[in-house]
Every structure is written in structure tokens, then in C-alpha cells.
N, C-alpha and C positions, 0 to 999 in steps of 0.2 A: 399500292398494296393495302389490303383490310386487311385488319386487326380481328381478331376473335375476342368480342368485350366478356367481360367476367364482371360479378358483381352486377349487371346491368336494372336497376330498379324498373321491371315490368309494367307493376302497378305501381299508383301513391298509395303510402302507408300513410297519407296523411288525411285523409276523410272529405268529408263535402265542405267545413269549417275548418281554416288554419291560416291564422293572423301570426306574422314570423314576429312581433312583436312580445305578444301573450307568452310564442313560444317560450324568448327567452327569461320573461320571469319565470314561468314555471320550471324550466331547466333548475334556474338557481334560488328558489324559494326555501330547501336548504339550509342554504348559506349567505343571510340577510346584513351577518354582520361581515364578509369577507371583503376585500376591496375590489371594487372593479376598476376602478380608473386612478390613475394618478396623472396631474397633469402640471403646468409650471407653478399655477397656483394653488392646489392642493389636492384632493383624494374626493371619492366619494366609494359608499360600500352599495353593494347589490341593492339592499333595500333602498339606500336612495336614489341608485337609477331607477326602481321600479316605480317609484312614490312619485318622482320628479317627473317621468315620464310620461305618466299617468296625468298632471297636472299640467302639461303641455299639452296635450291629447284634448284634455276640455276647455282651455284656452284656445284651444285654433279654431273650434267648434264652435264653442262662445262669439268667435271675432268673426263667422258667418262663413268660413269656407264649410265647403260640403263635400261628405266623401267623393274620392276618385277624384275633386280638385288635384291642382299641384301646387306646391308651395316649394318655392327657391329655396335651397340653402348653401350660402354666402360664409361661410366659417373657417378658420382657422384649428388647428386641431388642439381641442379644448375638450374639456369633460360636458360643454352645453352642447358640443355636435352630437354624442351619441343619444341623447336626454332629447334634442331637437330631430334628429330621424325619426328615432325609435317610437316618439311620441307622435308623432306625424303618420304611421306606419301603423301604428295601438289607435288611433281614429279613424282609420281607411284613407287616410288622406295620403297623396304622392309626393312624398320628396323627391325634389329632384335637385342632387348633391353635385355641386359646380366648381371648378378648379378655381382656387383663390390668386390666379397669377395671371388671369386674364385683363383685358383690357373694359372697359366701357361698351364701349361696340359689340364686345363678343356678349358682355350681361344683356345688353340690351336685342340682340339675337333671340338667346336663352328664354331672354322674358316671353318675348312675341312668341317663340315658338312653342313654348311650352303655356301659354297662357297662364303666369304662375297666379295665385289670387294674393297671395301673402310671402312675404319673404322675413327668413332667419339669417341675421348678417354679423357677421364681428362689426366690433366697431371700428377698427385699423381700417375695413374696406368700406364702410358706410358712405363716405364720400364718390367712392367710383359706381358704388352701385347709384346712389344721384343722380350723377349723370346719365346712366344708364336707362334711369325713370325717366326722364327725359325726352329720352328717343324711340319713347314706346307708345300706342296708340289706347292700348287698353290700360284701366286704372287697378293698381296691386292695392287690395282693400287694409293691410297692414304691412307693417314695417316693423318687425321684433329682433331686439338689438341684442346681444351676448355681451356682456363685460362694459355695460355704456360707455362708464367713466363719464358722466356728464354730454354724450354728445349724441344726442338721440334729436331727430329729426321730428317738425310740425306732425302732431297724431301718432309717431311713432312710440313705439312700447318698450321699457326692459324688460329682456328676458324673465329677471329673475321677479319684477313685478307679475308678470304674466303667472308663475309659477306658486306665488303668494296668495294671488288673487280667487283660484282656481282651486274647488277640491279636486280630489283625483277621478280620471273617468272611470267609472264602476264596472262597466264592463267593454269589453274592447269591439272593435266592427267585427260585425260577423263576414269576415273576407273569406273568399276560397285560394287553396293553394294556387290557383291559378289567374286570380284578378291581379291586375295592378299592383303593387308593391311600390316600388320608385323608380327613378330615372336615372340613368349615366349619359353622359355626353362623350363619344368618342374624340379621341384625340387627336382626329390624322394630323398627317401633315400639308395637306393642299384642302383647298374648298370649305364649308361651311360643318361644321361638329355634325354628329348625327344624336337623336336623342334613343335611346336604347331603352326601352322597355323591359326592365323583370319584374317577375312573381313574386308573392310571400314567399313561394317554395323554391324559390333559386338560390338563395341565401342558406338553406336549410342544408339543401344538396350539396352544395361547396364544401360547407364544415363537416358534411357525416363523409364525403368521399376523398375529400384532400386533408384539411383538418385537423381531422382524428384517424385515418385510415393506413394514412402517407404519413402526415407529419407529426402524428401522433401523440400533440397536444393532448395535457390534463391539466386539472386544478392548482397543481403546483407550480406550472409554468406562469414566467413573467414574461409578458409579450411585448414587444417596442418595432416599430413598422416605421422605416426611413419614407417610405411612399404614406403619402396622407391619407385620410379619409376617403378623401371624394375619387379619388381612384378608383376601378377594379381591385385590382391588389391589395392595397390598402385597406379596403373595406372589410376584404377578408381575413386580414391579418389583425387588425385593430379591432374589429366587433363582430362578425358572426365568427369563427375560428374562438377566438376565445370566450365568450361570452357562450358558447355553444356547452362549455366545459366548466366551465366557474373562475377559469384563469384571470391575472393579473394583466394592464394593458397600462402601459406606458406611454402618453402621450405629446409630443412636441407642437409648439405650434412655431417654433423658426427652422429657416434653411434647414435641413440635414447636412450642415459641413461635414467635413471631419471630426472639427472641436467639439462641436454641439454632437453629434452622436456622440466622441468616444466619453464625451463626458456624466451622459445616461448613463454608457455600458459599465462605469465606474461606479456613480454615483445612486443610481438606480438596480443595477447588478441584473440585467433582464437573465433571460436563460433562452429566448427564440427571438433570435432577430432579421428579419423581413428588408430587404436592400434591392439594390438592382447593380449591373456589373457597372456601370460608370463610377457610380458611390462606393465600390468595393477597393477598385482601381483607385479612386481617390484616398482613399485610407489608407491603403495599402502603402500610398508613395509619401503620406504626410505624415512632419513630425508628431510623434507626440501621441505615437501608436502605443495603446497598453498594452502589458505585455500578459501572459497567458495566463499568469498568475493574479489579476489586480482583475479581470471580469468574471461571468457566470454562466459565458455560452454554454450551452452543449447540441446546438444546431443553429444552422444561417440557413436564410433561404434566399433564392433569388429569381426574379423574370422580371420583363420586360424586354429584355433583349437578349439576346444567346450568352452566356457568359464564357468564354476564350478559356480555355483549360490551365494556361498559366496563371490565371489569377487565380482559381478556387486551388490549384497547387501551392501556391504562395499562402495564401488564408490558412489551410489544412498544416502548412508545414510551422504558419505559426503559434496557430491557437488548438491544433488538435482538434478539429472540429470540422465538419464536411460543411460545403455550400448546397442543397437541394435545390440545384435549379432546372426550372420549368417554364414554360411558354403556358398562359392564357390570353383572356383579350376582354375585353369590354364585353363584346356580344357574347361568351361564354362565361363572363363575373367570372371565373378564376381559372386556377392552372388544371388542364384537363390532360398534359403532359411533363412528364417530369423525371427526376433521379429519385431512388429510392436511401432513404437512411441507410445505413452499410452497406450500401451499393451503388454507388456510386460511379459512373463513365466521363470525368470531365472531358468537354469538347462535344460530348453532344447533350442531345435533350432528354434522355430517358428516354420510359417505357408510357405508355399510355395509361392514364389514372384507370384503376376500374371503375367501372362505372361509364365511361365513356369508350368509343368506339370510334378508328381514325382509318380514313382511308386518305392514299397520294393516288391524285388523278394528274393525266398528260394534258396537252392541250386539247386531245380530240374526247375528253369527258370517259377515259377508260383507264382500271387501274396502273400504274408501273411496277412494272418487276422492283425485288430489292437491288439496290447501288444505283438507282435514279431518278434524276430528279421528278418529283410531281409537285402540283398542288395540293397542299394541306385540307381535308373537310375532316369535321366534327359530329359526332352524334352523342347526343348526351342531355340531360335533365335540366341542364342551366342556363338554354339556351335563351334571349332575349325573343321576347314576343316580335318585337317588329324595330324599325325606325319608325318613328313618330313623322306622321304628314312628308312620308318619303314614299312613295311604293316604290318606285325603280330600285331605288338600290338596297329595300326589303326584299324585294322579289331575288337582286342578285345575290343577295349574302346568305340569306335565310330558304334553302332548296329544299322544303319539303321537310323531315325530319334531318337532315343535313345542314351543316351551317361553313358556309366558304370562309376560311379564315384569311386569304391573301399572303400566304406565308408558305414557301417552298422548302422542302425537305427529303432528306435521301434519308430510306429505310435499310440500316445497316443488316448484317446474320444476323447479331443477336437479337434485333428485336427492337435494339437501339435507334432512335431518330438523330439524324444530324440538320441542324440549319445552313439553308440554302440560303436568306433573304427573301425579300421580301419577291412577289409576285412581278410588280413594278420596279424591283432596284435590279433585277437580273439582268448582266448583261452578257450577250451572244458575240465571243470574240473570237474570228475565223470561223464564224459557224459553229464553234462550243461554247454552251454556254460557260459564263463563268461567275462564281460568288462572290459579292462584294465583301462578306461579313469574312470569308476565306483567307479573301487577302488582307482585312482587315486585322483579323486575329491573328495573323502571321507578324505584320506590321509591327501589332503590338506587343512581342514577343522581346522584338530588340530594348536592349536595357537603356537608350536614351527614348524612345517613346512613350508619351502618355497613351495619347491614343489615338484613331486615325477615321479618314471616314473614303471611302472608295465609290466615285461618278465613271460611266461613260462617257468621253468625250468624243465624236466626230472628226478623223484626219483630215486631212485635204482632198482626198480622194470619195469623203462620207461614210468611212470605213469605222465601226465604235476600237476606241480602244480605252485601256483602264489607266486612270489619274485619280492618285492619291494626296486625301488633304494630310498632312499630319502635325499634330500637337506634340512639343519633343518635354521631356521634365524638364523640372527649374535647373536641372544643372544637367542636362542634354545637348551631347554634341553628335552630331553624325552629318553625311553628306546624303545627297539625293542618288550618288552613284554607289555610296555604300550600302544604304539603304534597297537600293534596288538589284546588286548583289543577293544582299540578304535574304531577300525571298526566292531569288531563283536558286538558290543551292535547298529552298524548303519546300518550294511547289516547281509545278509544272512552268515549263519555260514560260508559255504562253501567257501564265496566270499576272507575271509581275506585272507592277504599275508604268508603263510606258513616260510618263510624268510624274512628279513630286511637288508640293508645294505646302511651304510650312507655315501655318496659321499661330496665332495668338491659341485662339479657342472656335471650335468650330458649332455653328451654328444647333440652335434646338427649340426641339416644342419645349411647351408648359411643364414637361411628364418629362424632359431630360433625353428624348427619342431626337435623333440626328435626323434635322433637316437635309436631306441630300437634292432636292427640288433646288433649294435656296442655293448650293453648290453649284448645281447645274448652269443657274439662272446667272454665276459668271463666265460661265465661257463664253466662250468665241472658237470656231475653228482653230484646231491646233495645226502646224506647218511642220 
């Protein structure tokens, strides 16, 4: 089913020159002394991102990369990440912003495949990335450290040398909305990352269409993003979204526990905070939850993965506050679907951002009525140029002004999306299909469940049927026959889990997304 897009940006309003860098001191030239960042170890104000940034800018330049290079960055979420894009971004140079929870092998992928010239590293991962140098064939002409502490590498730089050493660059590359900008590495879960290409103007379009349009961020708000930097999400939540507006950004650089958020949410008093449903779930069931009176929300938001309508009811009925959740991705930098502020539908994904325009196709590439399933495509402004030294699966993903997202979804009357799962986690049981996330969020319904993750498995016969892993709470008891009750008196007979089996903790990427491969990869024929 298409969508009729509203809002749809025809043309760029943004001219033959537009460096998303420049944009955002101009946005906030204003307000030089306001704060933009606050991080573990202390604050900086707009003017000194601007100054700071500027002085990274002719330091990278200095140390001999050249526009449209790519320059790694290795960071923990500190006040030098945004200072280290941005400036990277204000030279024409390509950051390309990398999950801090990788291994060696995957930096040293990264390196090769992005040919980075220079790399920005905390110094916690300094040592992995080493290693990573190591097993790369071309030479990274610098190594510029954030927060040395004493532990900076032969030739290697501190940051804050670098930024000492350096006036600021006078004026910024003359980039177009449509050159290079930076890189994302997607996250799958099988095979090798893919590296993701966007614009200056990709960054731009998120926060004028989700941002400010949807979530209706201003200068007053204090923003705090459980998902890091180097995310999709993330990025959007922590620096173009706010920075777009002159807001306040609250930055962690450990775990997102429980502790450690709810202790922001106290101590920092954000007002928009940015999560995903596992971290919500996680809060939700851990002590030491504040209570509605002791924080500053007045909106959550969420994606990465469909959020189950009993949690954003549980949130709502504590803190009086809605969950905004939505579906984006990497190849689309942020959410191009979503719930609307006072309207809310928990249980599915919303309406489609304007701005963007969404069709569900069948298997045979033609649209589906409402109430079935298709596959998810996109159209919209944010799209990523390509994969980087991938055609094939640029050619698959990226159709034209269309962009295949790999995500299935029923289009309800109202207009409302529901998630199906993923393209790949569908499974056909008797010949219907059936959704993992379905039975998933039912699973997680029952009050001993944390939370749960739903495989096809193969009978005896080679027939798929549906096994549930699940994670029960610290003080969870249930059985596998009660549990499997449980869902037949909620869904369709067929839907329940034929099998149960109760994990510690179940498998994940980097990004907190449920390996269900890795599930897969124990079975054996069930009898």
C-alpha cells in the first residue's frame, strides 16, 4: 500500500554550497554562551564547539588528509566526539563514526575498507584499535587521541594538543548538499558491516522533518540519547536534532544501565530522552526506578526495534509521558516512521514522517492491500548514497528513488503501520505466515518474562514450526506449558511456540538487536 507523502521537499532549499557543519554554527551564533554539551567530565557552550571545531578542522588538514579523505572515529561519547565529526565535516573531510564495542578484526575491516587516512580514538580503546593497525595493509598517517591520560602511541597526537596547536579554519569546504558528508557502518547481524554513505544534507533533513516537526524539539529542551553517537539514532538524538535548535545534549560515555541512565534523569533532569524497547524494559523491571516527581521528562522516544505496547503503557502510566516510537535504519539516518506526540497507537509504528513516502510490496514487487503483509520501501531525502565498494547489495537496497528496508509490515485502516519482523526472520507456519516479534510481544506480556526471542525450527518431517527462547525476571517463575497456554488464549492457535527454552540472556549485536541466526545455529532437528 503507498502512502500519499505531504510535506515532500521537491526541491533543495539548500543551494549549490551547504556544509552541515557551518550549518550548525550559524543556526547557533545567537547563542555563544548557551551550553551545548555536558558530558562526565564537564560542559562546553556553542561558542566553544564552534571555536573547537574549527581548530580540529585545520589540524586534520595540517596533518595532510585531504578533503573527501576518511578519517576513523574510535570514541566514546564525550564532548571531543561532536568537536571531532563536526570538524572533520567543517573541512570536507569524511568521518566515518564506528561502534565502540567491536572487536580488532572488525576496526581493522573498517580501516581497509574505508581507507581511513587518520584516526580519532578515546583512549580506553587505543589499545584495540593497535591491534587493528596491525592487520591493515595501508598506513593511517595519524593517530589523535581524546582524554590521553598519558597513553598516546609512537607519532601519535592529543586531541587537545591538536586543538591548541591550531588556529581555527577560517572558512569551511565549499561542500554541496550532496557530497560526502560521513559514514555509518550498518549493523546486521550476519556478514560483513556495510559502509553507508550520507550527505551534508541528510543530517539536515532528519532534524527539519523528525526533530522539530514530529518531536518538536526547541532550545529549552535537554536532550540525553541511551543509544551512542555512532549510531543512526543516536546521532540524531545527540547532535543534529538538537544542535539544529540550540538545545542542551547530555552525554554518557558508559553502558546505559538502568543506574547510570536513571541517574542522568535525576541528576542532569534532561526533558527528551531517546532509548530503545530493551533499555525501556530494562528500567522498567529495575530497582531504583525514579519516581514521576524526582525527573524532567515530558517525552521519550524510541526505535530500533518495535516497542510491544505493554511497555510504552507501563512508562505512560508511570511518568505521564508518551513513548514516540518509530522505525528508521542506517540507510535512512533516522526515523521516517513513527507515533505522533498526543497520538499515540501503542503496538504499532505510526503514521509515516512527512516528508517521506512508504509503500508495502508482496513478493511479486506489487503493492498489498491494507491488513497484509508486505515489504517495507522508502522514499524520502535521507537516503544514503550507496554502500561503499558493495554494488550488489547497493543495487539491492537502494532501487532507484526507493530504498528496500528489509522490514515487513501490515498497514492498518487508520493509516497505522504494524511490525511484522524482519524480511529474513518471517516464518511460514502451515502455509501462513507468521511473526516472530507477534509472538514475541505476547511472550513478553506475562509478568514472569523479561523478554523473549522467537526461531523457526524444522520437525522431523521438515515442516518449520515456532520455538521460543525466553528470559524470565529475577524473580520469574512460570512453566513452558503455562507459558504456551498463555499465548493461545492471545493469538491464533497456530501462532503459539510449539517449543520453549529458557535462557540466561539471549544473544546480540553491538546495537542490543537479537541475534536470532546465532539461535538458529543451535538447533538440530526437533522430534
Amino acid at each position: 500500500m503507498a502512502t500519499s507523502p505531504t510535506n515532500m521537499p521537491e526541491a533543495s532549499p539548500l543551494g549549490t554550497h551547504f556544509n552541515f557543519a557551518q550549518h550548525l554554527i550559524e543556526c547557533n551564533a545567537s547563542r555563544p554562551a548557551k551550553t551545548a554539551y555536558i558530558d562526565d567530565a564537564g560542559s562546553i557552550s556553542y561558542a566553544e564547539l564552534a571555536e573547537r571545531l574549527r581548530r580540529v578542522a585545520a589540524g586534520l588538514l595540517a596533518s595532510g588528509v585531504r578533503r573527501e579523505e576518511r578519517v576513523l572515529l574510535l570514541m566514546h561519547d564525550c564532548n571531543d566526539w561532536p568537536v571531532s565529526f563536526l570538524g572533520a565535516m567543517y573541512a570536507g573531510i569524511v568521518p566515518v563514526a564506528v561502534n565502540t564495542l567491536l572487536t580488532s578484526e572488525d576496526y581493522a575491516f573498517m580501516l581497509a575498507n574505508s581507507r581511513a587516512q587518520a584516526v580519532l580514538v578515546s583512549a580506553a580503546l587505543l589499545p584495540t584499535l593497535q591491534e587493528a593497525m596491525k592487520k591493515v595493509a595501508h598506513e593511517v598517517r595519524t593517530v589523535i587521541v581524546s582524554c590521553p591520560e598519558g597513553l598516546l602511541p609512537e607519532g601519535g597526537l592529543a586531541l587537545e594538543a591538536l586543538i591548541e596547536q591550531h588556529q581555527p579554519l577560517a572558512h569551511a569546504a565549499a561542500t554541496g548538499p550532496d557530497d560526502p558528508g560521513f559514514w555509518l557502518y550498518s549493523s546486521g547481524s550476519t556478514g560483513r558491516p556495510k559502509g553507508a554513505l550520507h550527505t551534508h544534507a541528510n543530517p539536515y533533513w532528519t532534524a527539519e522533518l523528525y526533530g522539530k516537526a514530529i518531536l518538536g524539539l526547541t532550545e529549552r529542551d535537554i536532550c540525553f540519547s541511551a543509544a551512542k553517537l555512532f549510531f543512526a539514532y543516536g546521532l540524531g538524538n545527540a547532535l543534529s536534532f538538537p544542535l539544529s535548535v540550540g538545545a542542551t545534549v547530555v552525554l554518557m560515555a558508559e553502558r546505559p544501565t538502568p543506574a547510570a541512565t536513571f541517574k542522568r534523569w535525576v541528576d542532569k533532569q534532561p526533558t527528551v530522552f531517546f532509548g530503545a524497547p530493551t533499555g525501556f524494559a530494562g528500567m522498567l523491571a529495575a530497582p531504583g526506578l525514579p519516581a514521576k516527581h524526582q525527573v524532567a521528562l515530558r517525552l521519550a522516544s524510541s526505535a530500533g526495534e518495535a516497542l510491544p505496547a505493554d511497555l510504552g503503557e507501563r512508562f505512560t502510566a508511570h511518568y505521564g509521558v508518551e513513548i514516540i516510537d518509530g522505525i528508521g535504519s542506517t540507510e535512512m539516518l533516522h526515523v521516517f516512521l513513527s507515533n505522533l506526540p498526543g497520538k499515540v497507537r501503542y503496538g504499532t509504528t505510526g503514521w509515516p514522517v512527512p516528508g517521506y513516502e512508504l509503500e508495502l510490496r508482496g513478493d511479486d514487487g506489487r503493492l498489498v492491500p491494507d491488513g497484509e503483509t508486505g515489504d517495507l520501501y522508502i522514499k524520502g531525502p535521507t537516503a544514503a548514497l550507496m554502500y561503499w565498494g558493495n554494488r550488489a547489495k547497493s543495487r539491492d537496497t537502494f532501487q532507484g528513488a526507493w530504498t528496500k528496508s528489509g522490514d515487513k509490515y501490515i498497514r492498518n485502516a487508520d493509516g497505522t503501520y504494524t511490525y511484522s519482523g524482519r524480511s529474513d526472520d518471517m516464518l511460514k507456519v502451515s502455509g501462513i505466515y507468521v511473526s516472530p516479534f507477534e509472538v514475541e510481544a505476547t511472550l513478553s506480556l506475562h509478568p514472569a518474562v523479561l523478554e523473549a526471542a522467537v526461531i523457526g525450527v524444522p520437525d522431523a518431517e521438515g515442516l518449520t514450526k515456532t520455538k521460543a527462547y525466553v528470559v524470565l525476571r529475577p524473580s520469574g517463575q512460570v512453566t513452558e506449558e503455562e507459558l504456551k497456554a498463555f499465548v493461545k488464549e492471545r493469538l491464533a492457535p497456530y501462532k503459539y511456540p510449539r517449543s520453549i527454552e529458557f535462557l540466561v540472556e539471549l544473544p546480540k549485536t553491538a546495537t542490543g538487536k537479537i541475534q536470532r541466526f546465532r539461535l538458529r545455529d543451535l538447533e538440530i532437528p526437533a522430534t
